[in-house]
VEXDREN-2710 file (C-alpha; in Angstrom, 1 decimal):
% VEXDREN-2710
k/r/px/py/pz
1/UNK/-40.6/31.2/-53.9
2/UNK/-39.9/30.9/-50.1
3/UNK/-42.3/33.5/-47.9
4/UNK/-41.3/35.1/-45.5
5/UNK/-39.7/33.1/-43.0
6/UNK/-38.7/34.6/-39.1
7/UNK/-36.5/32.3/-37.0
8/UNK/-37.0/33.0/-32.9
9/UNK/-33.9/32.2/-31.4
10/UNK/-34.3/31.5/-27.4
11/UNK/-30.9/32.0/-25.5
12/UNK/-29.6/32.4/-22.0
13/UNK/-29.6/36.1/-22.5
14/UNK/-33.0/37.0/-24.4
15/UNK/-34.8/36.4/-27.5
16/UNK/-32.9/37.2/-31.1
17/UNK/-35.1/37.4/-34.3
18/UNK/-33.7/36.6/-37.9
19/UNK/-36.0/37.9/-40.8
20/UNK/-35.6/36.9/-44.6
21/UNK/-37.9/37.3/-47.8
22/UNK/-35.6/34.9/-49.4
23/UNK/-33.7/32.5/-46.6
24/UNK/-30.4/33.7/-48.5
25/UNK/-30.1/37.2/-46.6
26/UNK/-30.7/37.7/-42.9
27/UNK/-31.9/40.3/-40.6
28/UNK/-31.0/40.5/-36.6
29/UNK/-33.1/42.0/-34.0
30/UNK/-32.9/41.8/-30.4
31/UNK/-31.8/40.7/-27.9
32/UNK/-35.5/41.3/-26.6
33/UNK/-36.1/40.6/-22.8
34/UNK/-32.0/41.0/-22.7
35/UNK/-30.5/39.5/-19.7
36/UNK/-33.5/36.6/-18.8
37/UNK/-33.1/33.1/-20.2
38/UNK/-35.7/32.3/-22.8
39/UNK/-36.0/28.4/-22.7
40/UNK/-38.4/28.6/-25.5
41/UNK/-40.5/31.2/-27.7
42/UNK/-43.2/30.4/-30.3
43/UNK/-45.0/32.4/-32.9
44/UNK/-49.1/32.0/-32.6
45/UNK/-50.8/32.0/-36.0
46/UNK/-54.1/32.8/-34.7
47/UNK/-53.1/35.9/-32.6
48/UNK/-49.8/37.1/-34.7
49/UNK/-48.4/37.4/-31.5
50/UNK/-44.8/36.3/-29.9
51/UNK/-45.0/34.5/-26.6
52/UNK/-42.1/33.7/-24.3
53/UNK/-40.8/31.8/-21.3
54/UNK/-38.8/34.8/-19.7
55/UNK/-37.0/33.2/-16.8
56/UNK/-34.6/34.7/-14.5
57/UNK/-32.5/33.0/-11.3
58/UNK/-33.2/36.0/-9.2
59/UNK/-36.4/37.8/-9.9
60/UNK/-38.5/34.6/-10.8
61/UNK/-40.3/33.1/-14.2
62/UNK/-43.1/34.9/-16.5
63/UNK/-44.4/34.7/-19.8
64/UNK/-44.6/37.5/-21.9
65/UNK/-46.0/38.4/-25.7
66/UNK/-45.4/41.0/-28.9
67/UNK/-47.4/41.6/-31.6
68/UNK/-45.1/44.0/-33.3
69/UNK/-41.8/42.4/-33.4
70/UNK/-40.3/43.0/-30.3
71/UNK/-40.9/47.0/-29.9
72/UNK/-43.5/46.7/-27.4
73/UNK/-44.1/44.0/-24.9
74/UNK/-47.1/42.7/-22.0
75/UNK/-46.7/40.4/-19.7
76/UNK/-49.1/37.9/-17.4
77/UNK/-51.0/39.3/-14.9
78/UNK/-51.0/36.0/-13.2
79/UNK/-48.0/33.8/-14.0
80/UNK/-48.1/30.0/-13.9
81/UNK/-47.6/29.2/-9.7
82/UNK/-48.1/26.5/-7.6
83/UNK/-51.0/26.6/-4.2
84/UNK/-48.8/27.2/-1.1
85/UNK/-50.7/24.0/0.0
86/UNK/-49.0/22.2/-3.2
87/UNK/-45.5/22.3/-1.2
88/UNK/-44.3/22.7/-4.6
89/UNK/-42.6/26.4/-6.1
90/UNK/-42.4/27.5/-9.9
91/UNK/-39.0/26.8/-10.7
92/UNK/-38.7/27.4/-14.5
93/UNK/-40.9/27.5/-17.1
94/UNK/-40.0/25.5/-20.4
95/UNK/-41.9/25.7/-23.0
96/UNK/-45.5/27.4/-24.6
97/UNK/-47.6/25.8/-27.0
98/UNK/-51.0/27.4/-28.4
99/UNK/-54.4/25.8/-28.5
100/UNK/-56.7/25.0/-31.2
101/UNK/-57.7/26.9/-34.1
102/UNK/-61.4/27.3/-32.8
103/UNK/-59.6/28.6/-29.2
104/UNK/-58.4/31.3/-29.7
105/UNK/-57.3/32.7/-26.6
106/UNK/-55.7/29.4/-25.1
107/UNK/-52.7/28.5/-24.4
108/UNK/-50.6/26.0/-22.3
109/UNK/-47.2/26.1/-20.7
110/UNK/-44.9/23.3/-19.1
111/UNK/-42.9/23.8/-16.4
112/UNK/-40.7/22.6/-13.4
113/UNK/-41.1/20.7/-11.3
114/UNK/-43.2/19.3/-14.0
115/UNK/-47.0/20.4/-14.5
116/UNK/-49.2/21.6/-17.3
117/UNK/-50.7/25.1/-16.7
118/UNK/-53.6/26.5/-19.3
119/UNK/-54.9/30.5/-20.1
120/UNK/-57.9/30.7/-21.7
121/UNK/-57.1/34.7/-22.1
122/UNK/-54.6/34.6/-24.2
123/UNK/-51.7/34.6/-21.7
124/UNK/-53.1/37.0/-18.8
125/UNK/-53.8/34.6/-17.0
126/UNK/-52.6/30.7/-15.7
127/UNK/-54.4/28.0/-13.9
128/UNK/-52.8/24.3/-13.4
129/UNK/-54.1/21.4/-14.9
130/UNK/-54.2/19.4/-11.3
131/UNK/-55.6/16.7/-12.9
132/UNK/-51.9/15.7/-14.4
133/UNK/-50.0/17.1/-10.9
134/UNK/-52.3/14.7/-9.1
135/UNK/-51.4/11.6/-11.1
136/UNK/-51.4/8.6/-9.1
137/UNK/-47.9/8.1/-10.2
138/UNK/-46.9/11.5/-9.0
139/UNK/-45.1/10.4/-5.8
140/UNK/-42.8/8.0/-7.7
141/UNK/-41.9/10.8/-10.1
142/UNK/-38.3/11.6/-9.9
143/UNK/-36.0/13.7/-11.6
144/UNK/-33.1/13.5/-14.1
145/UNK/-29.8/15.0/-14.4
146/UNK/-32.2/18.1/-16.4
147/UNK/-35.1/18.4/-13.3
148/UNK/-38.2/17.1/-13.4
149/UNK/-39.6/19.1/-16.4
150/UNK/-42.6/19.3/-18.5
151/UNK/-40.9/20.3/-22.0
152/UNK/-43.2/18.5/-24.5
153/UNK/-46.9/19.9/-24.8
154/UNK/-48.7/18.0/-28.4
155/UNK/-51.8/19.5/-29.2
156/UNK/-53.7/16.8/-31.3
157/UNK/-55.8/19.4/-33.5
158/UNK/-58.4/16.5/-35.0
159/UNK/-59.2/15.6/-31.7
160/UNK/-60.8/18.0/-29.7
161/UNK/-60.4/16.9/-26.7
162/UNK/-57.0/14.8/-27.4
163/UNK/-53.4/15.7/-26.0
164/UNK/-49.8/14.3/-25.1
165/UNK/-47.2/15.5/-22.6
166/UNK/-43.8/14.6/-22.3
167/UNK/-42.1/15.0/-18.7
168/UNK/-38.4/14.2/-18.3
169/UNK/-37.4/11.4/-16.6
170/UNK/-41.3/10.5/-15.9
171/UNK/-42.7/9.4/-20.2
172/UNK/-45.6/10.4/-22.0
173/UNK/-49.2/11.3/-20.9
174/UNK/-52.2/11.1/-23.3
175/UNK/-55.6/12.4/-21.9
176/UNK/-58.8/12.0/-24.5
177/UNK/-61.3/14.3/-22.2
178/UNK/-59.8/17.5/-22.4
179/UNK/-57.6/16.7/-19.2
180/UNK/-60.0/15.5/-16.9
181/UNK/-58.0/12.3/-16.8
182/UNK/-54.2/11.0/-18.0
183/UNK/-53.3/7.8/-18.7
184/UNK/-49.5/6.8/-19.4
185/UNK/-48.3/6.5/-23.0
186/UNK/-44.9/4.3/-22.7
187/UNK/-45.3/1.0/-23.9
188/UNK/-42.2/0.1/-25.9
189/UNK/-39.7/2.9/-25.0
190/UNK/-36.8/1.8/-22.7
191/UNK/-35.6/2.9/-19.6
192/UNK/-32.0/1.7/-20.0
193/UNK/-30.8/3.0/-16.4
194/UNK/-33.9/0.8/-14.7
195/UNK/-33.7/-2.4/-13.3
196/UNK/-36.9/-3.1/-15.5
197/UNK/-36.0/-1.7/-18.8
198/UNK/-39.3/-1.2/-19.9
199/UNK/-41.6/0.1/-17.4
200/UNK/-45.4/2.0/-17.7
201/UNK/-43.4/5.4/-16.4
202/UNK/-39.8/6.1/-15.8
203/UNK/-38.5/6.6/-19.4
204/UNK/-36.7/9.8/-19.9
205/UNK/-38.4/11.4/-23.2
206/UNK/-36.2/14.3/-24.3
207/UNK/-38.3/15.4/-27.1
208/UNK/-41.8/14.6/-28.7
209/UNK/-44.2/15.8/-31.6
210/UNK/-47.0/15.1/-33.9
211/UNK/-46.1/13.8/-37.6
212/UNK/-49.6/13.6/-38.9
213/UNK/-52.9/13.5/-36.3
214/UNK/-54.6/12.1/-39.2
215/UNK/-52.8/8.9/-38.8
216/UNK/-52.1/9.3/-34.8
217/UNK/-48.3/9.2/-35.7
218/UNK/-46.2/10.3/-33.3
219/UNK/-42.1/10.7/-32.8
220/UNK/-39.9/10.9/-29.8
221/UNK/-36.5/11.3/-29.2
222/UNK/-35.9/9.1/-26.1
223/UNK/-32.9/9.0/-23.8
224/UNK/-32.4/5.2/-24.7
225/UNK/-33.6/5.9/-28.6
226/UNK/-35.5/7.1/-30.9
227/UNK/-39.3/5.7/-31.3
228/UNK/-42.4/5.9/-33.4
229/UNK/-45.9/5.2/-32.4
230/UNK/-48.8/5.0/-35.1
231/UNK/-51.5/4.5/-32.5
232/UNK/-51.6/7.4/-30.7
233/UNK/-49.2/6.7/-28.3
234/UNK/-50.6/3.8/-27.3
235/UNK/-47.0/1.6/-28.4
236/UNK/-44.1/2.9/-29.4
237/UNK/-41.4/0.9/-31.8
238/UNK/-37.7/1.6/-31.7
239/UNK/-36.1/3.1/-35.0
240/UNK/-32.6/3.8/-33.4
241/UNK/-30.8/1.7/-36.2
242/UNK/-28.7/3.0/-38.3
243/UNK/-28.3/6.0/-35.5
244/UNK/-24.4/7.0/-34.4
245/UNK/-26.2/6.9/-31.2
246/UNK/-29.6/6.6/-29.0
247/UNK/-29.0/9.8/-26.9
248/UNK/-29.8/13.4/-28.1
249/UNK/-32.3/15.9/-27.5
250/UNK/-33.9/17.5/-30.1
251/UNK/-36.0/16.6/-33.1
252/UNK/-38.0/17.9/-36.2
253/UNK/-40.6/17.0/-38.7
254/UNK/-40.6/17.5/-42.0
255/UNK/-44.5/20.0/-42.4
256/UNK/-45.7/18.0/-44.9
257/UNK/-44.1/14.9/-45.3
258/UNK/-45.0/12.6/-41.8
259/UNK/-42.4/10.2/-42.4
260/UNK/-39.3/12.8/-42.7
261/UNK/-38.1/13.1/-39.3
262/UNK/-34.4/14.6/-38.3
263/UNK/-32.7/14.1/-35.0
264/UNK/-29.4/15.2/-33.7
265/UNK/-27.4/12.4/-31.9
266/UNK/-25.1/12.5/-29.3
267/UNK/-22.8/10.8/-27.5
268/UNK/-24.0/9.3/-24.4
269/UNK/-25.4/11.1/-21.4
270/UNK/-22.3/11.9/-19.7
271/UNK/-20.7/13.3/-22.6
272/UNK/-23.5/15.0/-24.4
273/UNK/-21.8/16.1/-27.5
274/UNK/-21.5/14.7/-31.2
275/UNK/-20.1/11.4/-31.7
276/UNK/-16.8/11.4/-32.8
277/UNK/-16.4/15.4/-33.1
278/UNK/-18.6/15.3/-36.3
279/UNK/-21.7/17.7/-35.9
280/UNK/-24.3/16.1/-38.1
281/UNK/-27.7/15.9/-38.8
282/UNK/-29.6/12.7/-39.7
283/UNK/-32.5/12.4/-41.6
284/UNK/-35.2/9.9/-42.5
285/UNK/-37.7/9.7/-45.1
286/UNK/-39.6/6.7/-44.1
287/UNK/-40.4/7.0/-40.4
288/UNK/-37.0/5.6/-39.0
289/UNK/-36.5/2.7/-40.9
290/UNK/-33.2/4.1/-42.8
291/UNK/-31.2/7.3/-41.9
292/UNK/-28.9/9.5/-43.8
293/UNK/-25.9/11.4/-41.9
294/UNK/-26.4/15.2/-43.3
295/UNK/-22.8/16.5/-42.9
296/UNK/-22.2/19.0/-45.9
297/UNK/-21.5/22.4/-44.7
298/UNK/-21.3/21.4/-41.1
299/UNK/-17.7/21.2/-39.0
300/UNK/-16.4/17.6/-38.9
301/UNK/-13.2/18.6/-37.1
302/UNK/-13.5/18.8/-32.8
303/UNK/-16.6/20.0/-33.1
304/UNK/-18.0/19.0/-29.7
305/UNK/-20.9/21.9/-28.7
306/UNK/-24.1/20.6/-27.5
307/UNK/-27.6/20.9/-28.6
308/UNK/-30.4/21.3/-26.0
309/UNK/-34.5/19.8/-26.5
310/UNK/-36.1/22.6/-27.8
311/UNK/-33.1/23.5/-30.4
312/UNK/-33.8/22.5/-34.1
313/UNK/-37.2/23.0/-35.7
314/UNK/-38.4/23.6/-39.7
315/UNK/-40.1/26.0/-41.6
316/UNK/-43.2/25.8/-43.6
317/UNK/-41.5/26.8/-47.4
318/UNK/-41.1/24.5/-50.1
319/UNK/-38.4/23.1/-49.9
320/UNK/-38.6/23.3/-46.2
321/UNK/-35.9/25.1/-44.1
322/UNK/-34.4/23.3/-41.3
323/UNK/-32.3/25.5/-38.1
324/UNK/-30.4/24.5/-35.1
325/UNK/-28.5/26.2/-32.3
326/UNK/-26.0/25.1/-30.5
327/UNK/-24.9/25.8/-27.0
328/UNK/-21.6/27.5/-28.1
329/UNK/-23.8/30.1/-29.8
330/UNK/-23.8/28.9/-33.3
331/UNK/-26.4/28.9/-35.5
332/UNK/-26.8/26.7/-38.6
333/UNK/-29.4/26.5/-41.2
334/UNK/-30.4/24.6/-44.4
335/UNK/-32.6/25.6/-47.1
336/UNK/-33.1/22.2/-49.4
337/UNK/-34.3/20.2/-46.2
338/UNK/-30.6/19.2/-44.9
339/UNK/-29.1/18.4/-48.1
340/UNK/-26.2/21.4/-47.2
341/UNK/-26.2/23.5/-44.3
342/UNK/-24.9/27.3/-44.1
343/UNK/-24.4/29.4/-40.4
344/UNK/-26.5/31.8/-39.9
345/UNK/-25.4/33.3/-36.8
346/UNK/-22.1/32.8/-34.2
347/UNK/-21.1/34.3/-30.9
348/UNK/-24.8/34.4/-29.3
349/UNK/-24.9/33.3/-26.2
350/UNK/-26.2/29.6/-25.4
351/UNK/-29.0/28.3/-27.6
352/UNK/-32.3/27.1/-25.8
353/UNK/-34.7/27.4/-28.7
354/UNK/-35.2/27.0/-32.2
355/UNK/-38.6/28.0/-33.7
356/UNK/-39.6/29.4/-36.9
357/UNK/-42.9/31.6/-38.4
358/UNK/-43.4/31.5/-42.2
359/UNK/-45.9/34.3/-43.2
END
């Protein structure tokens, strides 16, 4: 029988909840923090609490929690921010991701122009990780057409002092001391739009997670592809075949099975919508080298909305749920891992996030 399964839903105008004991019947809250863009929001199993990236053009970026669903909300004391000696100013903060089991109280956050911040207090407070903003690279960082964002924090939670970043338009970083020292992680993605196609930094990663840390597997969804690295990042193999095409954004792992990856393709960077008008999921059970198109209950006609980094993710049932948003507002979900797909809600404002807490 599923448990119960809450899907936070991230959108330019606050943060909606959907609640279900059974995945057949829904519940809406929200919108919480109404009004501020929530570029992403995670549940943390060792607290019980809600943290979110509350953003807003005018009256700057924090990072706020609950603990009883929404009714009552704190705040930072002292938000992620650059030194005024940095030159550098806090421009939006994409995406939270909590620490280890045995740390309790820490978290990390990604932002632009991309750095890596850490709380050891559970949120109060932020300090940057200069040890990544001071990269030797860092002066030939430059950004895409989405800014020059850290979106993709992996916590590797069999290595202790193990981690990856993703930074768009930059590539991966993997530091193995805690983040005393990064080295790059790129050997083997592309960089399509470079004069030297595959370079140690300049790939646009749009998207990466952790299959299994027991076999250092990792997945990305690239700009130019889709790639998997059994070596801790260390090289990276293309498994774009058999893909509509090598452009999309977001991507999700199956919580028990390593090898069952989904990814949601579309077409080219100037168009950034699904191939053909077809919205559809693909799936693969063996780490890339196959893929199914997952259409059934999904529109085929004109659909053309788009799908940003942070917007599909799974739940922990059996058989796992899968949920993505889409930037007309729509959300979709499946409960028998893809096979058919339902919508869950419509009319929201713009999708940034899909994430999901099975208790």
């Amino acid at each position: 029988m599923p448990k119960k399964t809450t899907i936070l839903v991230g959108t330019k105008k606050g943060l909606f909840l959907f609640n279900s004991a059974n995945r057949k019947q829904w519940k809406m809250t929200g919108p919480f923090q109404s009004g501020r863009e929530i570029n992403h929001a995670v549940f943390d199993p060792r607290s019980k609490r809600i943290y979110a990236t509350a953003n807003d053009a005018w009256f700057g970026c924090e990072i706020v929690w609950t603990a009883d669903g929404g009714k009552t909300w704190d705040k930072a004391k002292k938000n992620p921010a650059f030194t005024k000696k940095s030159g550098l100013k806090l421009d939006r903060i994409w995406h939270l991701e909590p620490g280890r089991a045995n740390e309790p109280n820490v978290l990390y956050a990604g932002v632009a122009p991309a750095a890596l911040f850490r709380s050891e207090d559970g949120g109060l407070t932020w300090k940057e990780v200069r040890s990544l903003t001071r990269h030797p690279t860092r002066k030939f960082w430059h950004p895409g057409a989405g800014g020059l964002c850290l979106h993709s924090i992996v916590v590797d939670h069999t290595q202790p002092k193990r981690m990856f970043v993703g930074i768009s338009a930059v590539g991966v970083f993997r530091t193995e001391d805690g983040g005393k020292t990064w080295e790059l992680a790129n050997r083997g993605t592309r960089a399509e739009f470079l004069p030297n196609k595959y370079p140690e930094f300049g790939q646009c990663v749009h998207k990466l997670l952790m299959a299994d840390p027991k076999q250092s597997l990792l997945f990305q969804q690239n700009h130019c592809g889709v790639y998997r690295s059994a070596d801790a990042g260390r090289s990276w193999q293309e498994i774009t075949k058999g893909l509509p095409s090598e452009f999309g954004f977001p991507l999700a792992i199956h919580p028990r099975k390593p090898e069952t990856i989904y990814v949601l393709p579309l077409k080219g960077a100037e168009f950034r919508c699904p191939p053909g008008g077809q919205l559809k999921v693909y799936r693969s059970k063996n780490g890339g080298k196959t893929w199914q198109g997952l259409a059934k209950g999904l529109p085929q006609d004109n659909s053309f909305s788009g799908i940003y980094r942070e917007g599909m993710a799974m739940d922990a049932n059996d058989p796992a749920g899968i949920y993505f948003g889409t930037n007309n507002g729509k959300v979709f979900y499946s409960a028998n891992e893809g096979d058919s797909w339902q919508l869950l809600a419509d009319n929201l404002p713009p999708v940034y996030s899909i994430s999901t807490a099975t208790i």
